[in-house]
N, CA, C and O atoms as a CHARMM CRD file, in Angstrom:
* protein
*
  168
    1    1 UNK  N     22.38400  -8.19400  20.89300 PROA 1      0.00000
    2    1 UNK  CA    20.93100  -8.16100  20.97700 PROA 1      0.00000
    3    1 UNK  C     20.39000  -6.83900  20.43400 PROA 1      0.00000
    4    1 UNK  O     19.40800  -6.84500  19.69200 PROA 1      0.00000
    5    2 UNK  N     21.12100  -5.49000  20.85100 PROA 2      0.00000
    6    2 UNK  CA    20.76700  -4.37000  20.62500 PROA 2      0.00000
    7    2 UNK  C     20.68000  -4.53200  18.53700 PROA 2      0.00000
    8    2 UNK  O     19.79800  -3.78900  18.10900 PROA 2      0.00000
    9    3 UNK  N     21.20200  -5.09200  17.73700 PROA 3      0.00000
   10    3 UNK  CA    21.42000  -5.14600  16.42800 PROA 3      0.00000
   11    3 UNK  C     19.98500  -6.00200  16.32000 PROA 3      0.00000
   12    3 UNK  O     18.97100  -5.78700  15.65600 PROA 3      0.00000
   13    4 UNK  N     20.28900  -6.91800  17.13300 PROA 4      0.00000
   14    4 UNK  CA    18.66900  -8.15400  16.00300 PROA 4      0.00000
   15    4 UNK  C     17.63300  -6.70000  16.51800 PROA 4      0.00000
   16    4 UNK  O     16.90400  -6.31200  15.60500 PROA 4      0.00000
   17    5 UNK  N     17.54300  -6.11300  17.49000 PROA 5      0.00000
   18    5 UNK  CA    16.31400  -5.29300  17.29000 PROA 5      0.00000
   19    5 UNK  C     16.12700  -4.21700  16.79600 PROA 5      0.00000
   20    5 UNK  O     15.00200  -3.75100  16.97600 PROA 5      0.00000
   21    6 UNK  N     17.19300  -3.32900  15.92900 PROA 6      0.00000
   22    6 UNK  CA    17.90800  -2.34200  15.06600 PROA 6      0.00000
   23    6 UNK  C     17.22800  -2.96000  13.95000 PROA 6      0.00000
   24    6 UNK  O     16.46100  -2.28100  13.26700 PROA 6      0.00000
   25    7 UNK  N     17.41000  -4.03900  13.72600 PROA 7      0.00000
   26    7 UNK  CA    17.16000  -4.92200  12.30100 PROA 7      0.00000
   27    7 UNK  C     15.86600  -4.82200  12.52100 PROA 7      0.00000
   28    7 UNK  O     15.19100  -4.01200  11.88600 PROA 7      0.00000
   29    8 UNK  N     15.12700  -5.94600  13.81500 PROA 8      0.00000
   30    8 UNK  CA    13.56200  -5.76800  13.58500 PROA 8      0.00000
   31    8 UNK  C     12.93000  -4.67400  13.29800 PROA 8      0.00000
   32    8 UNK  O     11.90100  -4.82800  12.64000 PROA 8      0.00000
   33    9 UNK  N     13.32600  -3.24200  13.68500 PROA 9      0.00000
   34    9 UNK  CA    12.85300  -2.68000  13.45300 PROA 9      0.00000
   35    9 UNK  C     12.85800  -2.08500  12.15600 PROA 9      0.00000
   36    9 UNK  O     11.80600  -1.60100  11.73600 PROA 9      0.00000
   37   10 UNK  N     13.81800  -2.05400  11.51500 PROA 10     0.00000
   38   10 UNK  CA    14.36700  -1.64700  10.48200 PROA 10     0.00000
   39   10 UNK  C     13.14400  -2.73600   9.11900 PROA 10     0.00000
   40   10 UNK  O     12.32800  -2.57400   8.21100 PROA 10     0.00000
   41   11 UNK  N     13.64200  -3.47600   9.67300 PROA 11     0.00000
   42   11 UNK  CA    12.06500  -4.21600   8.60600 PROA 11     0.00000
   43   11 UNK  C     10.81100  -4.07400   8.95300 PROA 11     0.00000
   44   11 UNK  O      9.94900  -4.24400   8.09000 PROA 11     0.00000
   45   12 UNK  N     10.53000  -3.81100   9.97700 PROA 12     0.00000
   46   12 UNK  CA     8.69900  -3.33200  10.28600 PROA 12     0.00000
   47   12 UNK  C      8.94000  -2.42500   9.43300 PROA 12     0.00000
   48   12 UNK  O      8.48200  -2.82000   8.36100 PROA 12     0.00000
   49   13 UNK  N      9.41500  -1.40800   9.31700 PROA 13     0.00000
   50   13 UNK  CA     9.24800   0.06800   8.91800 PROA 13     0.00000
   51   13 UNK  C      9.17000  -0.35300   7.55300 PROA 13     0.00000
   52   13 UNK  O      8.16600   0.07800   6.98600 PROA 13     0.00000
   53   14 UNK  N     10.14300  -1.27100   6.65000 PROA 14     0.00000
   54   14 UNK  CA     9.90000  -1.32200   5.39600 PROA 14     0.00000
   55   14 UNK  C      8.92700  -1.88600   4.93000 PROA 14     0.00000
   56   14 UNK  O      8.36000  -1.59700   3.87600 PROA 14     0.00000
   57   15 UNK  N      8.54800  -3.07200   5.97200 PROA 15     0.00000
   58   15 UNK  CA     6.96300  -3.36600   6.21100 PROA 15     0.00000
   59   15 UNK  C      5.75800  -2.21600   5.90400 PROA 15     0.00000
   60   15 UNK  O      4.80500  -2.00900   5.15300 PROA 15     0.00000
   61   16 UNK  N      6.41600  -1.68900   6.90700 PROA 16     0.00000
   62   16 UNK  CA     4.78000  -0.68400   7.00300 PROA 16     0.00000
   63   16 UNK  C      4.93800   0.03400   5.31200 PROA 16     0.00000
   64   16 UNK  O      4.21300  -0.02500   4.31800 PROA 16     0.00000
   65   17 UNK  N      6.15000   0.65100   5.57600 PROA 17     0.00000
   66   17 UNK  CA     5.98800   1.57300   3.86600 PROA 17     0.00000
   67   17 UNK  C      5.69200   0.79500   2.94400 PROA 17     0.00000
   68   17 UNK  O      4.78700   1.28200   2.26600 PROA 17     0.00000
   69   18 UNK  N      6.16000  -0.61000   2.43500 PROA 18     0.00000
   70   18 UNK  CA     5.68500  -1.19900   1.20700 PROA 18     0.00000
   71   18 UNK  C      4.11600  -1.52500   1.22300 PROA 18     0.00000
   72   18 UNK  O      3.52200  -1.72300   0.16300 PROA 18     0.00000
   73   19 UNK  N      3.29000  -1.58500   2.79900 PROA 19     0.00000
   74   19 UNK  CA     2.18600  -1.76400   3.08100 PROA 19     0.00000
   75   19 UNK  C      1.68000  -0.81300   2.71400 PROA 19     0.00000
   76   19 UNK  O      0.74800  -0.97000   1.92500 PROA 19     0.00000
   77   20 UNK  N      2.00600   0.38700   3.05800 PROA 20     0.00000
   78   20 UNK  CA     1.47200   1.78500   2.68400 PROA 20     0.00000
   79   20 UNK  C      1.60900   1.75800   1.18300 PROA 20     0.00000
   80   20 UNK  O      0.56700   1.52700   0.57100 PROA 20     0.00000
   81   21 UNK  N      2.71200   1.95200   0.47600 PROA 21     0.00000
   82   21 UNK  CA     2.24700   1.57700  -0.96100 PROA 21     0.00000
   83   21 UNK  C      1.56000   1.02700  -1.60600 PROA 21     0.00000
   84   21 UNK  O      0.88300   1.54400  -2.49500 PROA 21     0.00000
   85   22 UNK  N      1.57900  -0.52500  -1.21600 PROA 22     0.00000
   86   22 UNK  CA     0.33400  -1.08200  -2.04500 PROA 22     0.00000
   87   22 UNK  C     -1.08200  -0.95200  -1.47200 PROA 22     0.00000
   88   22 UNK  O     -1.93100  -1.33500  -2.27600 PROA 22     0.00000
   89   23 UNK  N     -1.57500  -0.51200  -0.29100 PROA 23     0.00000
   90   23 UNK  CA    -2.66100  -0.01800  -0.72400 PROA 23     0.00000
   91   23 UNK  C     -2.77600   1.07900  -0.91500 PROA 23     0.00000
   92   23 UNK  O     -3.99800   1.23100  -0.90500 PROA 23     0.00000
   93   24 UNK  N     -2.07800   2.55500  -1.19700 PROA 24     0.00000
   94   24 UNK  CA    -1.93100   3.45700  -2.49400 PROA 24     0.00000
   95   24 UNK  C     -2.51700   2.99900  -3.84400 PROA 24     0.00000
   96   24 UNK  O     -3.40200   3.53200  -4.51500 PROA 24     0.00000
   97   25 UNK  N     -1.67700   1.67700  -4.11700 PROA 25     0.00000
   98   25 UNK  CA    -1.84400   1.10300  -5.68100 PROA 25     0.00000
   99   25 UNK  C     -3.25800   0.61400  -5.56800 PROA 25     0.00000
  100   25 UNK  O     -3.92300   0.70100  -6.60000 PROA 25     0.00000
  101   26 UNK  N     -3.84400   0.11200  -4.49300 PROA 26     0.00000
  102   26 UNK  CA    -5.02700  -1.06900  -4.72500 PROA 26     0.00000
  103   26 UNK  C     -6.56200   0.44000  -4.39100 PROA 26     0.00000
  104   26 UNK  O     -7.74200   0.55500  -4.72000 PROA 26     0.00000
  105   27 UNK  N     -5.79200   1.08100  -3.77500 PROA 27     0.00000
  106   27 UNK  CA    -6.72200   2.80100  -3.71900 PROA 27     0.00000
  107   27 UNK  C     -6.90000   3.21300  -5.12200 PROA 27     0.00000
  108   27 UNK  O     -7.78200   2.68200  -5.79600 PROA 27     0.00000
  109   28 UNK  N     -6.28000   3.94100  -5.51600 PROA 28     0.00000
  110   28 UNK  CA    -5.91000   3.47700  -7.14400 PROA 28     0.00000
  111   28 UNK  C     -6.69400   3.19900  -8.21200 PROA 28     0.00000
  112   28 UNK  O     -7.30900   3.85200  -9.05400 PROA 28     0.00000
  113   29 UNK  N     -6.40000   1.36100  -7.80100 PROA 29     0.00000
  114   29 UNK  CA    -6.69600   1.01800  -8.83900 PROA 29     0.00000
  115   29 UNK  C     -8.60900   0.77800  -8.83000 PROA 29     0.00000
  116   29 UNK  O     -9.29600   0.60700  -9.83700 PROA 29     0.00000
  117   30 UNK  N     -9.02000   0.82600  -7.64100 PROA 30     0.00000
  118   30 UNK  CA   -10.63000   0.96000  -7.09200 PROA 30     0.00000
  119   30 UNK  C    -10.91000   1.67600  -7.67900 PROA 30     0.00000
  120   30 UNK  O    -11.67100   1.49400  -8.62900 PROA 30     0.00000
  121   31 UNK  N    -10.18000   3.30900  -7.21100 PROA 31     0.00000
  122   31 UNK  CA   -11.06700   4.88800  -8.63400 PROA 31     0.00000
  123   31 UNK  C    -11.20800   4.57700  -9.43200 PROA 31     0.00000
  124   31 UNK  O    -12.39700   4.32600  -9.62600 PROA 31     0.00000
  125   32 UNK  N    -10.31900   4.30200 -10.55900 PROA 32     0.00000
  126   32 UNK  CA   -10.13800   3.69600 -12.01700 PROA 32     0.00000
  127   32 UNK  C    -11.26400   2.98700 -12.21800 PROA 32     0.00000
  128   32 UNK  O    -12.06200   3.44700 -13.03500 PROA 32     0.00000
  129   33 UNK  N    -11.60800   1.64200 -11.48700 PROA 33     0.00000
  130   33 UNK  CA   -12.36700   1.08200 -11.90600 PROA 33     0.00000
  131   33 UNK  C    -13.76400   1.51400 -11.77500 PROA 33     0.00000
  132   33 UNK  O    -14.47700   1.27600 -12.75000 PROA 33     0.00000
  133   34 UNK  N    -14.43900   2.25300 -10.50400 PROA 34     0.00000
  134   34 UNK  CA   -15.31800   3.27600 -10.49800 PROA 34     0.00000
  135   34 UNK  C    -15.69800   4.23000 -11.65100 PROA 34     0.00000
  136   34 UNK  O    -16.73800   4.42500 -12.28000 PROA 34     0.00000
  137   35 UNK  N    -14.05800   4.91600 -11.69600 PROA 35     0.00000
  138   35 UNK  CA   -14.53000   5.79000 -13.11100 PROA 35     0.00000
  139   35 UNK  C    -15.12200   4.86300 -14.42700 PROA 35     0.00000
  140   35 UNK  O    -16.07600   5.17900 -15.13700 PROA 35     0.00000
  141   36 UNK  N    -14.31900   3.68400 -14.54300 PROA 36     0.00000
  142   36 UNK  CA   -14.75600   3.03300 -15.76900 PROA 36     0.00000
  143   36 UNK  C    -16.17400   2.53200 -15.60300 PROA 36     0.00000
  144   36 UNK  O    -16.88900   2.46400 -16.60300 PROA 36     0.00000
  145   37 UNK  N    -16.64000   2.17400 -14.40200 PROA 37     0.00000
  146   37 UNK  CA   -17.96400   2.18000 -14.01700 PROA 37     0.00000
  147   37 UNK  C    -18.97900   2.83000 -14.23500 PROA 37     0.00000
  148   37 UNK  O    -20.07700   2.39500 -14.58300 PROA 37     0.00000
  149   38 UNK  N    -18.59100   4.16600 -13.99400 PROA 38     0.00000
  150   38 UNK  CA   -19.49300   5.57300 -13.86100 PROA 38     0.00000
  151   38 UNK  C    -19.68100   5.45200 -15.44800 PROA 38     0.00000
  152   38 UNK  O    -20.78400   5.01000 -15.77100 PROA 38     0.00000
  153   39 UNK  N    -18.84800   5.74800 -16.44700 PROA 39     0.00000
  154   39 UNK  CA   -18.73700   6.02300 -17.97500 PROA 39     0.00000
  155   39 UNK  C    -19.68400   5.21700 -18.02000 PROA 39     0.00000
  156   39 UNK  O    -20.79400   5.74600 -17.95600 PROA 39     0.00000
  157   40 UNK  N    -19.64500   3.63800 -18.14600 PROA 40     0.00000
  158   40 UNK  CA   -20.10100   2.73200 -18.74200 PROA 40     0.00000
  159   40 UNK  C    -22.04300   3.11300 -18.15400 PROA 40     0.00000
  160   40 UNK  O    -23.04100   2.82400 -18.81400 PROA 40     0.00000
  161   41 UNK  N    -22.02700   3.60700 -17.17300 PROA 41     0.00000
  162   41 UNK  CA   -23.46500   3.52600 -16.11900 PROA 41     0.00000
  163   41 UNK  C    -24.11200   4.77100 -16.98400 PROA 41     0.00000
  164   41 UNK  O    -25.26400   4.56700 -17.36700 PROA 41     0.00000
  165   42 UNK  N    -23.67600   5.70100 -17.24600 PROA 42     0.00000
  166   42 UNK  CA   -24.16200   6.91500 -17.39600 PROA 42     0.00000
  167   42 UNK  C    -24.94800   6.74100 -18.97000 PROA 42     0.00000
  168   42 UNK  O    -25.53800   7.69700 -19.47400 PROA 42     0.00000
């Protein structure tokens, strides 16, 4: 039992970090499109 919850946890965590990455990427990719916004507005 002590292993399946070694494991669960072991995948939340990669959970959370790949979660944390992509919204890094989707943070990102919002500025970008802002900046291309701003250019085009100005």
């Amino acid at each position: 039992m002590d292993g399946l919850r070694v494991e669960l946890t072991e995948t939340q965590e990669t959970v959370d970090y790949l979660s944390g990455k992509n919204l890094q990427h989707e943070k990102r990719k919002s500025e970008n499109l802002l900046k291309k916004l701003n250019i085009f507005h100005d």
